[in-house]
C-alpha positions as protocol buffer text, in pm:
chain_id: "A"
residue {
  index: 1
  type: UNK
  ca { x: 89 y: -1319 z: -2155 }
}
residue {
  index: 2
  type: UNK
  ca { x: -87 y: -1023 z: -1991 }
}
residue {
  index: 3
  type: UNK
  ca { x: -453 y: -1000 z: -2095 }
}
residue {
  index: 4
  type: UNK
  ca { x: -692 y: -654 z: -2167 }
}
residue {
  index: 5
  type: UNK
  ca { x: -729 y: -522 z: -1833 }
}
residue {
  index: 6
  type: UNK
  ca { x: -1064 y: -709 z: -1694 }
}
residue {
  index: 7
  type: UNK
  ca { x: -1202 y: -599 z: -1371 }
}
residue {
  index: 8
  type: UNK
  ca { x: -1228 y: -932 z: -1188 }
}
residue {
  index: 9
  type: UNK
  ca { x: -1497 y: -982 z: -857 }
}
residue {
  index: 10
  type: UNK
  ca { x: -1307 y: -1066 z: -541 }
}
residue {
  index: 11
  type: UNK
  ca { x: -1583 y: -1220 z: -348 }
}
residue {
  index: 12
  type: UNK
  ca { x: -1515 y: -903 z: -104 }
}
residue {
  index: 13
  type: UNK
  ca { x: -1729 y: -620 z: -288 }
}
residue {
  index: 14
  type: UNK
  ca { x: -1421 y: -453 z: -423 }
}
residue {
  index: 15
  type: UNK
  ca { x: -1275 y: -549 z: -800 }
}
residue {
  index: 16
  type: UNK
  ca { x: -976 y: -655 z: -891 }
}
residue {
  index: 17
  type: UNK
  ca { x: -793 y: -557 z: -1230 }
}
residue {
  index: 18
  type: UNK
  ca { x: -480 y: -697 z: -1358 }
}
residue {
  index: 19
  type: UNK
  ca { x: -272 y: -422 z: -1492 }
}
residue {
  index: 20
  type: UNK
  ca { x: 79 y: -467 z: -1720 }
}
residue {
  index: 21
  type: UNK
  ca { x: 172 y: -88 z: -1707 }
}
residue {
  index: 22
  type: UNK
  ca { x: 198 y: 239 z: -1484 }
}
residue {
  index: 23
  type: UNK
  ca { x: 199 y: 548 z: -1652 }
}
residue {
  index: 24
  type: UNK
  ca { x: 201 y: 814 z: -1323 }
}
residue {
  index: 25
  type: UNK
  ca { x: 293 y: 1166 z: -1341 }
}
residue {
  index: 26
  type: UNK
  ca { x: 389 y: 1429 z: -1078 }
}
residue {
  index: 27
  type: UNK
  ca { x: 143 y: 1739 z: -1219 }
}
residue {
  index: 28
  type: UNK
  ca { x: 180 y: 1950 z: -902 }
}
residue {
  index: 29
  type: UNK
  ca { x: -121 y: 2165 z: -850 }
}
residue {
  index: 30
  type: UNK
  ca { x: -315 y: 2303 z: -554 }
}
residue {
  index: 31
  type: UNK
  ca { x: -538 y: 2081 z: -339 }
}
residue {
  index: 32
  type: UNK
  ca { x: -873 y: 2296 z: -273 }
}
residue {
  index: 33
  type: UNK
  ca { x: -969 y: 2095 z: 34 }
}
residue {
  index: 34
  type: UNK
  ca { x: -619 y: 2089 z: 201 }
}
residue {
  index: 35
  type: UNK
  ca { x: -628 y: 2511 z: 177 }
}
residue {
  index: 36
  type: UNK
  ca { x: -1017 y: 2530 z: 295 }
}
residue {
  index: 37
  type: UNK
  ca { x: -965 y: 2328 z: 539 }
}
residue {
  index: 38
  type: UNK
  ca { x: -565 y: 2438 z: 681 }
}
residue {
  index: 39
  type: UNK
  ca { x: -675 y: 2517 z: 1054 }
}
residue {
  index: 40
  type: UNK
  ca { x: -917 y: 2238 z: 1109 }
}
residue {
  index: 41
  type: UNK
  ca { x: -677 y: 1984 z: 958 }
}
residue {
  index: 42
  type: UNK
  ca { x: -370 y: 2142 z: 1165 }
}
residue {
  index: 43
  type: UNK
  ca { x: -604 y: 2116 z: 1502 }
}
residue {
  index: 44
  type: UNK
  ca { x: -645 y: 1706 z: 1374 }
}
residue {
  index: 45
  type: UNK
  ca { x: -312 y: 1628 z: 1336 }
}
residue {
  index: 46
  type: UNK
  ca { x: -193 y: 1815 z: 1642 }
}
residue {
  index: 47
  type: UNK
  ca { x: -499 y: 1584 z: 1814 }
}
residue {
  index: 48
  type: UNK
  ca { x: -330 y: 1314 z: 1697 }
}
residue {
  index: 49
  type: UNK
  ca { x: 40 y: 1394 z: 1763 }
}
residue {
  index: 50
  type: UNK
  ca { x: -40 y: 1458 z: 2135 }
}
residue {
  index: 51
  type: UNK
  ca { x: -204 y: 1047 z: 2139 }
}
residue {
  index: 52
  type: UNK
  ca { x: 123 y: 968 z: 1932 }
}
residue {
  index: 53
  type: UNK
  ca { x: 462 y: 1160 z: 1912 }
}
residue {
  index: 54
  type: UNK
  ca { x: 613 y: 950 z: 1679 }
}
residue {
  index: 55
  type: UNK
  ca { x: 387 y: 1108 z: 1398 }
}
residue {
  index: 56
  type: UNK
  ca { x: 569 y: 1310 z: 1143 }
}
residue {
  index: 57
  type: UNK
  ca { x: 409 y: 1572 z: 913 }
}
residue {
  index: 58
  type: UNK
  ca { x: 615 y: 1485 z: 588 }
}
residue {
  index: 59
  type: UNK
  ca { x: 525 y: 1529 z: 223 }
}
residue {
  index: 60
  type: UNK
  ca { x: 297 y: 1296 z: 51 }
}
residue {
  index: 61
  type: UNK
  ca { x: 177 y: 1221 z: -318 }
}
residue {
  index: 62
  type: UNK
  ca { x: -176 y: 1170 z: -384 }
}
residue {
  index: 63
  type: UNK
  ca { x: -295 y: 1125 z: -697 }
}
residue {
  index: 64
  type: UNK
  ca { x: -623 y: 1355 z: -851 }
}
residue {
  index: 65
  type: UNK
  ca { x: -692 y: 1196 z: -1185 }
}
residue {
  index: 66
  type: UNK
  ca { x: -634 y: 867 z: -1313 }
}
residue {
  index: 67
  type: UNK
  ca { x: -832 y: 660 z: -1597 }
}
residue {
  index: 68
  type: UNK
  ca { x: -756 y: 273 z: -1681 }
}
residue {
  index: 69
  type: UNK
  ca { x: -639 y: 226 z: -2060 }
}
residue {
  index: 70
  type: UNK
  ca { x: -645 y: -100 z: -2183 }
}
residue {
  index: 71
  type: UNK
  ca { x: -364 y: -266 z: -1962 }
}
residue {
  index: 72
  type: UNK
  ca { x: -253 y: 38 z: -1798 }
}
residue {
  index: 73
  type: UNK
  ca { x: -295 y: 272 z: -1516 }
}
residue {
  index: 74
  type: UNK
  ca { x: -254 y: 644 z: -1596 }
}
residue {
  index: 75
  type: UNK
  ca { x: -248 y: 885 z: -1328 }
}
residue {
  index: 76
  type: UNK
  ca { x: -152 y: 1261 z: -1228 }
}
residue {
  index: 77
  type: UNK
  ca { x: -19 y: 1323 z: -791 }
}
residue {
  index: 78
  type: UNK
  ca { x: 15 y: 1623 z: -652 }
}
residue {
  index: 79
  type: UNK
  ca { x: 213 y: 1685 z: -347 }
}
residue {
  index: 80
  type: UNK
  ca { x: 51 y: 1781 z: 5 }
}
residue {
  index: 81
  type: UNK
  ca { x: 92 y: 1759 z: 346 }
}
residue {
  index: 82
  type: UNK
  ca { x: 56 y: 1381 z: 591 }
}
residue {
  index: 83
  type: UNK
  ca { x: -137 y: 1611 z: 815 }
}
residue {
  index: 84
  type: UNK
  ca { x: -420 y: 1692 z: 494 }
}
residue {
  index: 85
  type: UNK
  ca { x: -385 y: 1327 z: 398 }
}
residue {
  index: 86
  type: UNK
  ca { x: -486 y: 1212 z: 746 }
}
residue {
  index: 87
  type: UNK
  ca { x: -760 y: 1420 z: 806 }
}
residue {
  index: 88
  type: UNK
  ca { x: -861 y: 1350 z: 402 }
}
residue {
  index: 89
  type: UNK
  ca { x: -892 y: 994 z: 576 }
}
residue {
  index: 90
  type: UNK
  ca { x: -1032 y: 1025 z: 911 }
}
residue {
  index: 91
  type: UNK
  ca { x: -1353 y: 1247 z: 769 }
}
residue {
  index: 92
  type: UNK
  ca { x: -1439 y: 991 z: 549 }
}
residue {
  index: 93
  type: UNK
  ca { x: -1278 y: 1137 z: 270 }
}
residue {
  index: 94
  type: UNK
  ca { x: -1443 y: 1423 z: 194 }
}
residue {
  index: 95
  type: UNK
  ca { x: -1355 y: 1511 z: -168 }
}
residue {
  index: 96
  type: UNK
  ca { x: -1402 y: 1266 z: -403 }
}
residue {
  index: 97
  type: UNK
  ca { x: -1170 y: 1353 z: -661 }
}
residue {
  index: 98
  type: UNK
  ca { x: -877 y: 1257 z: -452 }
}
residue {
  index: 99
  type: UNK
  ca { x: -725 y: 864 z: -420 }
}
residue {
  index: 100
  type: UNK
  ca { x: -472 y: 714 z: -245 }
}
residue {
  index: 101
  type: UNK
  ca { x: -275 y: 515 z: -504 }
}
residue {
  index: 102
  type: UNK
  ca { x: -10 y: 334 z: -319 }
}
residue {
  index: 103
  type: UNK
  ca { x: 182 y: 4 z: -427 }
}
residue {
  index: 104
  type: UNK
  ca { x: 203 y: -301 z: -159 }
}
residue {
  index: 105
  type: UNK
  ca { x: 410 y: -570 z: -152 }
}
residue {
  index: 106
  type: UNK
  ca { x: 245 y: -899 z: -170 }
}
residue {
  index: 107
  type: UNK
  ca { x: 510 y: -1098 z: -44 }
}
residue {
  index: 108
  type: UNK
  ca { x: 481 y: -1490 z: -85 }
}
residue {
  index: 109
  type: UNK
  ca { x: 664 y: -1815 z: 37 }
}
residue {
  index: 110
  type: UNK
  ca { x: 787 y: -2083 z: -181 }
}
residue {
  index: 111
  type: UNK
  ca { x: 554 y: -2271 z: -8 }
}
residue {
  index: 112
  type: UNK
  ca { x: 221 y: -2010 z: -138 }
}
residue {
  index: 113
  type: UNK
  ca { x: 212 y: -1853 z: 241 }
}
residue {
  index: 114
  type: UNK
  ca { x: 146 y: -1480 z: 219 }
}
residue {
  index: 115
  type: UNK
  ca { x: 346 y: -1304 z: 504 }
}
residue {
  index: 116
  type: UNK
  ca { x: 190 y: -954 z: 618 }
}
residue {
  index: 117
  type: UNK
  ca { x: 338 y: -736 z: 900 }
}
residue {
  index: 118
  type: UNK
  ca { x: 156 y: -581 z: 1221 }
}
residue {
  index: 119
  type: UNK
  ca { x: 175 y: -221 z: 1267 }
}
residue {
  index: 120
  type: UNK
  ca { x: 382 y: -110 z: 1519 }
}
residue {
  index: 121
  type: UNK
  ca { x: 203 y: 132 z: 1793 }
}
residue {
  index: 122
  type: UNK
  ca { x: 397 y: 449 z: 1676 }
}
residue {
  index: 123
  type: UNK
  ca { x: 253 y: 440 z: 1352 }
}
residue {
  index: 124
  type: UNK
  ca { x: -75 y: 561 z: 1182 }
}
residue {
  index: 125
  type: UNK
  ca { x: -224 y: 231 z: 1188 }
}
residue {
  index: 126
  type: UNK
  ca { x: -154 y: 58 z: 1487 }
}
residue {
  index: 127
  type: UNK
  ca { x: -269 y: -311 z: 1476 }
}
residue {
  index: 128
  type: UNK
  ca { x: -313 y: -295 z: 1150 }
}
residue {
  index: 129
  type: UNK
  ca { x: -165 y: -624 z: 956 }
}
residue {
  index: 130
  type: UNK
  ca { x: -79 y: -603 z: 583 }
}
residue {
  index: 131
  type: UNK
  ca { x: 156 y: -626 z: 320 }
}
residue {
  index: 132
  type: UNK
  ca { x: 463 y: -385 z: 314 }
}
residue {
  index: 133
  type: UNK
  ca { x: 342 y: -71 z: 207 }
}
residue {
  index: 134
  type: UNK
  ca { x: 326 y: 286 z: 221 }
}
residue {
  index: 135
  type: UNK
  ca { x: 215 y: 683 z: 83 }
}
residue {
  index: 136
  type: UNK
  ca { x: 382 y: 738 z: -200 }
}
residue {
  index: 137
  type: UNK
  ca { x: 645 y: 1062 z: -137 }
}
residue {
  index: 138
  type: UNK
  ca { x: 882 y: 1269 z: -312 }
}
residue {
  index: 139
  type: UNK
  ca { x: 1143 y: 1036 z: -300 }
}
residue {
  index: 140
  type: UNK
  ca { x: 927 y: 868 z: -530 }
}
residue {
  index: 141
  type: UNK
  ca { x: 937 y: 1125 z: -821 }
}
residue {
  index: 142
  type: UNK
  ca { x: 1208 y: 1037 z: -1062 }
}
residue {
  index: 143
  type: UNK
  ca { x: 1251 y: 1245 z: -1441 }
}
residue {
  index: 144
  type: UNK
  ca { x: 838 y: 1367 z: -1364 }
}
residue {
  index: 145
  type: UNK
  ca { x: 748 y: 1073 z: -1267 }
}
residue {
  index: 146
  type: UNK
  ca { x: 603 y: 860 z: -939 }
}
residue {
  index: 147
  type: UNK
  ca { x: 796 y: 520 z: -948 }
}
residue {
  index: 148
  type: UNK
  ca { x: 562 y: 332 z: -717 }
}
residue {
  index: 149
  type: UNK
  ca { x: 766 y: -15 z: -761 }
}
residue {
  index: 150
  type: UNK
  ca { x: 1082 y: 179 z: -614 }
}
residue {
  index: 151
  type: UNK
  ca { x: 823 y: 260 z: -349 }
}
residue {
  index: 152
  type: UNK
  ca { x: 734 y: -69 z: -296 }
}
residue {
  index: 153
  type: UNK
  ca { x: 1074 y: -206 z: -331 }
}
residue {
  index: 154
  type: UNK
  ca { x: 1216 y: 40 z: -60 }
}
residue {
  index: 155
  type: UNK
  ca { x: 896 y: -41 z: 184 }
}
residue {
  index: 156
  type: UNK
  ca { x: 996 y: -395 z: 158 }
}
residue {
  index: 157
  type: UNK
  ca { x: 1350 y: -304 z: 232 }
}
residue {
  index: 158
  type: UNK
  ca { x: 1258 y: -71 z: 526 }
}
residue {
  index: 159
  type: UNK
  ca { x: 1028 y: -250 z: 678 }
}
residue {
  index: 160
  type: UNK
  ca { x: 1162 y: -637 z: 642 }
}
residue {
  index: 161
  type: UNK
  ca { x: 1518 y: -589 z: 589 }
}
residue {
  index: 162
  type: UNK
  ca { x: 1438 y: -798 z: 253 }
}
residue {
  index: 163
  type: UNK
  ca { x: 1547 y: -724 z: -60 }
}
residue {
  index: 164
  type: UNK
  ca { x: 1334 y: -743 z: -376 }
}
residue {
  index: 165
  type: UNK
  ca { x: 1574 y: -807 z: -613 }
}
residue {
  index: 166
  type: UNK
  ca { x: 1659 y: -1134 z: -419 }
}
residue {
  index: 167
  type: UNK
  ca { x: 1270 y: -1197 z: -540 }
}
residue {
  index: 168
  type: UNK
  ca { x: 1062 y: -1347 z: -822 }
}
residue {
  index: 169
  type: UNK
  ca { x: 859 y: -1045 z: -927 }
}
residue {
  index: 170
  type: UNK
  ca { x: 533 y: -1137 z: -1067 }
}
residue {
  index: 171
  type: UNK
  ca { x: 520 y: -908 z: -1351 }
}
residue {
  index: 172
  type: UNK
  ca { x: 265 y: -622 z: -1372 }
}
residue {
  index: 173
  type: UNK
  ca { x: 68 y: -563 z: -1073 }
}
residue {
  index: 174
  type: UNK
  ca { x: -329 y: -645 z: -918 }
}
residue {
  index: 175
  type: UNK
  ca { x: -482 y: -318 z: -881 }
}
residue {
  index: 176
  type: UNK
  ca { x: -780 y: -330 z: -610 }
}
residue {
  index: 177
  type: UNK
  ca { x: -970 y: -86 z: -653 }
}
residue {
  index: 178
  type: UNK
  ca { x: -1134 y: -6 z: -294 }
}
residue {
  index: 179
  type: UNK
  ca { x: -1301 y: 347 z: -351 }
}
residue {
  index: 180
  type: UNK
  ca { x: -1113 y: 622 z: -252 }
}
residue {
  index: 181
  type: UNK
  ca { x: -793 y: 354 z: -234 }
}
residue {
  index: 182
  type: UNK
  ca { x: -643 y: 223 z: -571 }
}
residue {
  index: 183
  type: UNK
  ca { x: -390 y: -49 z: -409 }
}
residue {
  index: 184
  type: UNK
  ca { x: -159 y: -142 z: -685 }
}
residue {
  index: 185
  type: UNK
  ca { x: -16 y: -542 z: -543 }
}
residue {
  index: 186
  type: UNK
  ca { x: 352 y: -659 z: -680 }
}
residue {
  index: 187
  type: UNK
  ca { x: 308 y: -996 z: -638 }
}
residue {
  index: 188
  type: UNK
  ca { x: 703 y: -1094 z: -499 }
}
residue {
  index: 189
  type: UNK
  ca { x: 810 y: -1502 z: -431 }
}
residue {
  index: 190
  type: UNK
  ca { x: 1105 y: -1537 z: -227 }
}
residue {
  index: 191
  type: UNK
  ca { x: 1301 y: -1885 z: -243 }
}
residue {
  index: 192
  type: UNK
  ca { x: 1230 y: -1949 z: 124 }
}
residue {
  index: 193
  type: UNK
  ca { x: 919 y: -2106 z: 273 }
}
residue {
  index: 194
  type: UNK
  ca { x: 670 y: -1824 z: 469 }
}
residue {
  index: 195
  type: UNK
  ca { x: 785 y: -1924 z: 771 }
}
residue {
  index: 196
  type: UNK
  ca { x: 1143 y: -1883 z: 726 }
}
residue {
  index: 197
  type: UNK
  ca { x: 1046 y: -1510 z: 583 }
}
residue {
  index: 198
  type: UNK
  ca { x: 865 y: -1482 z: 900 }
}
residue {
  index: 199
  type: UNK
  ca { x: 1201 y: -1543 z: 1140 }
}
residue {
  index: 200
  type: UNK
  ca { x: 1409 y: -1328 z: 890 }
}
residue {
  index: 201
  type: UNK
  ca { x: 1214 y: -1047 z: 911 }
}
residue {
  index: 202
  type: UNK
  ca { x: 1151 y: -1068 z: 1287 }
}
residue {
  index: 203
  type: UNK
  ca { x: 1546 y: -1108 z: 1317 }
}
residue {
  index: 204
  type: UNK
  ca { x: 1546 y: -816 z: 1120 }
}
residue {
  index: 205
  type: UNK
  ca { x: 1300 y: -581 z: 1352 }
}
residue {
  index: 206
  type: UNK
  ca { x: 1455 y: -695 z: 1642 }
}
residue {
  index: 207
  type: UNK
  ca { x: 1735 y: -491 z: 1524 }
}
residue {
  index: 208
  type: UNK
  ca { x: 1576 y: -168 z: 1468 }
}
residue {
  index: 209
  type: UNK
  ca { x: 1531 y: 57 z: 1762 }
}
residue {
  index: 210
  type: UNK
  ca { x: 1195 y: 182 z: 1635 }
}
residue {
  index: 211
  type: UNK
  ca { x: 1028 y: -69 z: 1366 }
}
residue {
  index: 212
  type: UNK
  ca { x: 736 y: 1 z: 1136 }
}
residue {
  index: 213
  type: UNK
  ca { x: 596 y: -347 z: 1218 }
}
residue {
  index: 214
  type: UNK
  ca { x: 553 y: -560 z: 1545 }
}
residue {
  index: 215
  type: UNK
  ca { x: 480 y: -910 z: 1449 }
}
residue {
  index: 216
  type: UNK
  ca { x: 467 y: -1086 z: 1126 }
}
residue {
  index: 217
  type: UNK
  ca { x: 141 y: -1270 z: 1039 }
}
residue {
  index: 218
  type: UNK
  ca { x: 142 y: -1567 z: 765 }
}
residue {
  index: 219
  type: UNK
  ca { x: -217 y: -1652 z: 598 }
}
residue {
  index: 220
  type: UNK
  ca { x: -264 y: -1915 z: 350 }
}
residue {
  index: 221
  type: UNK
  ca { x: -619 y: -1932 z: 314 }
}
residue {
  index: 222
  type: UNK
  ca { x: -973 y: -1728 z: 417 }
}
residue {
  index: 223
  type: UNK
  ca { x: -969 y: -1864 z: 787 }
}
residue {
  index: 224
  type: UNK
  ca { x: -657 y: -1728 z: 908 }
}
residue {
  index: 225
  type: UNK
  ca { x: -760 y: -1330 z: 817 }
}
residue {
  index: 226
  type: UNK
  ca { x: -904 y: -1120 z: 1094 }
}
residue {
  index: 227
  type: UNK
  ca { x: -1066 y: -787 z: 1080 }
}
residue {
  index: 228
  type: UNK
  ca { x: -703 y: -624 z: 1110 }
}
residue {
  index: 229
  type: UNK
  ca { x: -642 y: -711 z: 803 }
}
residue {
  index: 230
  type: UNK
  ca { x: -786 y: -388 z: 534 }
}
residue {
  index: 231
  type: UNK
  ca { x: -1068 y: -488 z: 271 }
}
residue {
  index: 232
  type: UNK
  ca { x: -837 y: -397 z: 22 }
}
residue {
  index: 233
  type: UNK
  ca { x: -609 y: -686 z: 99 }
}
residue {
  index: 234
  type: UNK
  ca { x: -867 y: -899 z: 179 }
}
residue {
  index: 235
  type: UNK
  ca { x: -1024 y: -843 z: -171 }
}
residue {
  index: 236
  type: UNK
  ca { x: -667 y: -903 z: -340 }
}
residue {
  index: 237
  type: UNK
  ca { x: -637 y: -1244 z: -130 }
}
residue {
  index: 238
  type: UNK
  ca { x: -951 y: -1398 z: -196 }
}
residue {
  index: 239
  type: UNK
  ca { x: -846 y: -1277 z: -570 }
}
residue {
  index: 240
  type: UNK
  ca { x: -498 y: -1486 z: -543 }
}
residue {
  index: 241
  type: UNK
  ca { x: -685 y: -1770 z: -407 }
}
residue {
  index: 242
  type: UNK
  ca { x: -935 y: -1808 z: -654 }
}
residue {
  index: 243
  type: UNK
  ca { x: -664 y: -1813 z: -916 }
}
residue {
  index: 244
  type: UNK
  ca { x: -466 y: -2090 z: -730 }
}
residue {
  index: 245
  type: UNK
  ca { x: -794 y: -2316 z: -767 }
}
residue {
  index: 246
  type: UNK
  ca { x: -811 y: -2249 z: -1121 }
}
């Protein structure tokens, strides 16, 4: 039974909340900082495209107003620009009414191995390693609203070739929140062990002519993370750790 959402210490500096319900609305509006800002953030992103071709300047949803009610997440997106969302990053994000609220898929083993993915070169965070993931986008509205575990069901599909439904979904979701990141984690058990994930999926990239990941990483405890992996999926790790102890 889900409890009243608690905001839980992750060891890591950033809390985790469990969370039974989204509640996340398209509200299209202007973004202030992505009109001040058009010709420094087009000179950015053209800086960037020249270091990496493969970049794309597609539509994203980022969300400018949430609050936490009880066991659920409510939230408003608007629509913008990859280009004002990258430079958004990059400078540190510079206005502070603006988050990131993306789901990940925290994909597990039978065995309790996570299994994370390392970002391919062409993307915006090479070397990265983490769970299936990605920007919410306007394939992601549906009736007025941003489904973010269809996002997170496609990014698993995309990326691994794996298929959710073929999954255990944990239900609700771990929300970390990491400052100007809200990470919302679908906990997802497949039947087979990590490892046999791990040789699915790389059967699976070595398919694709250009995949989103290069390697696939499995971690089972605190020793086998590096500083590729984000503090945001750190924080939800040491989380799902601590409650395998207890």
């Amino acid at each position: 039974m889900m409890r009243r959402a608690e905001a839980i210490d992750s060891g890591t500096g950033w809390p985790v909340v469990r969370i039974a319900r989204l509640d996340l609305a398209f509200t299209p509006c202007v973004w202030p900082f992505a009109q001040a800002r058009r010709a420094d953030i087009d000179h950015h992103f053209a800086m960037h495209q020249r270091a990496n071709p493969a970049l794309w300047n597609g539509r994203v949803l980022m969300m400018h107003a949430f609050g936490i009610e009880t066991d659920m997440l409510r939230g408003n997106y608007l629509e913008t620009d990859f280009a004002s969302f990258l430079a958004w990053r990059d400078w540190n994000f510079p206005d502070p009414n603006m988050r990131n609220c993306f789901g990940m898929a925290a994909l597990r083993g039978s065995d309790g191995g996570f299994v994370l993915g390392v970002m391919s070169e062409q993307t915006a965070n090479p070397g990265k390693i983490y769970f299936p993931a990605g920007t919410p986008d306007l394939s992601d509205i549906v009736d007025g609203r941003v489904d973010i575990e269809g996002s997170v069901n496609r990014e698993l599909l995309e990326e691994t070739g794996l298929d959710a439904d073929e999954m255990d979904a944990e239900p609700g979701w771990h929300m970390v929140l990491a400052g100007p990141r809200i990470a919302l984690m679908k906990v997802l058990t497949a039947c087979d062990s990590a490892a046999t994930l791990r040789q699915r999926i790389l059967r699976h990239l070595a398919s694709e002519r250009e995949p989103e990941l290069s390697d696939i990483v499995i971690v089972r405890g605190p020793a086998d993370l590096s500083d590729k992996v984000p503090d945001h999926v750190t924080a939800f790790l040491h989380h799902a750790w601590r409650l395998d102890r207890s």
